[in-house]
GUKOL-128391 format. One record per residue (C-alpha): residue number from 0; residue in three letters; x, y, z. Coordinates in pm, whole numbers. Each point is the difference from the previous one (the first is absolute). Example, Ala and Ser with C-alpha at 12.3 -4.5 7.8 and 13.67 -1.06 7.14 Angstrom:
2
seq | type | c1 | c2 | c3
0 | ALA | 1230 | -450 | 780
1 | SER | 137 | 344 | -66
END
This chain:
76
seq | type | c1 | c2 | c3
0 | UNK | -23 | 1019 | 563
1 | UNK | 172 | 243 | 264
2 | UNK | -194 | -6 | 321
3 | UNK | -309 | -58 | -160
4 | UNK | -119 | -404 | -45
5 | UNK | 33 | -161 | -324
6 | UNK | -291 | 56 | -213
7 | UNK | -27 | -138 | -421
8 | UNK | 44 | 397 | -96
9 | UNK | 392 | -30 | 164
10 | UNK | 90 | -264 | -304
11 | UNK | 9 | 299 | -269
12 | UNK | 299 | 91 | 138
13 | UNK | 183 | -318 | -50
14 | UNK | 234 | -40 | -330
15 | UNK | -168 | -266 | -223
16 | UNK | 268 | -1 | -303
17 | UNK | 184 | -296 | -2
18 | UNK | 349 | 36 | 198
19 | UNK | -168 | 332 | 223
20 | UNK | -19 | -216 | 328
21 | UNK | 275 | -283 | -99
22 | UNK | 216 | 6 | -260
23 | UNK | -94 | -234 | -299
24 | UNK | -342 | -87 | 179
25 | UNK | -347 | 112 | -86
26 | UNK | -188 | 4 | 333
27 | UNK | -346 | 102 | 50
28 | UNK | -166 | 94 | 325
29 | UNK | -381 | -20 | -13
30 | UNK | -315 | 25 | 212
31 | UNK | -303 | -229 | -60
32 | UNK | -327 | 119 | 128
33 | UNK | -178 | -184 | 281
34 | UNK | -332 | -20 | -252
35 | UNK | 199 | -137 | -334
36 | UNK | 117 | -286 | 334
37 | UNK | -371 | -26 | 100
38 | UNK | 115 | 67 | 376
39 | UNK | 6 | 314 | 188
40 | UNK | 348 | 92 | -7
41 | UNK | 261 | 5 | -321
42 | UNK | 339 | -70 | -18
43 | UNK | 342 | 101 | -123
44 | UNK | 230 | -191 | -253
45 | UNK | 357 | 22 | -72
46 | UNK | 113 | -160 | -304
47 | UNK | 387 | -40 | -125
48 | UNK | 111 | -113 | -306
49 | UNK | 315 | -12 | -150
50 | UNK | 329 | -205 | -34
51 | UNK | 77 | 4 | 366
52 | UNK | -317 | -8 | 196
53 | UNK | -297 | -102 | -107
54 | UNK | -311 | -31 | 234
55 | UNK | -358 | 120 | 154
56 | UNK | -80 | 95 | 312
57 | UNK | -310 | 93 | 168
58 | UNK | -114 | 190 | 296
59 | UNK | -260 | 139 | 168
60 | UNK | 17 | 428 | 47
61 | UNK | 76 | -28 | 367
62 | UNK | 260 | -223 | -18
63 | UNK | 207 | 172 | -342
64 | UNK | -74 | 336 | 232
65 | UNK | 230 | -164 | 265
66 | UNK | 247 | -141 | -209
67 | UNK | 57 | 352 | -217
68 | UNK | 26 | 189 | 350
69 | UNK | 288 | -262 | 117
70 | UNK | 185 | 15 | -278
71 | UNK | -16 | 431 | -3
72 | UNK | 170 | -36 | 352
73 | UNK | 258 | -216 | -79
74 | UNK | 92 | 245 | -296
75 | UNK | -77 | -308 | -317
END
């Protein structure tokens, strides 16, 4: 993402083979237009699934935007 704001073209350069992000996990990070929603703006989903963690999260662009940009400064 850099300085820029997160836009659906930044996900091709996430790892999607399983273990890439966490070890023995598949996870898949998504965007979901606003029109396939029927609303005006889409979404982003996070989905983990493995033998540890297993779960789906969803958030709105603005608000993944401010938790990627938190976690760059604290070095996760």
């Amino acid at each position: 993402m850099g300085a820029g704001r997160l836009h659906p073209e930044n996900l091709k350069s996430i790892p999607a083979e399983h273990g890439a992000i966490l070890s023995d996990h598949t996870v898949r990070i998504a965007h979901v237009a606003g029109s396939a929603l029927g609303r005006r703006k889409g979404r982003y989903e996070i989905e983990i699934i493995g033998p540890r963690c297993f779960g789906k999260w969803i958030f709105a662009s603005g608000q993944l935007e401010k938790l990627a940009r938190a976690a760059a400064l604290t070095g996760q």
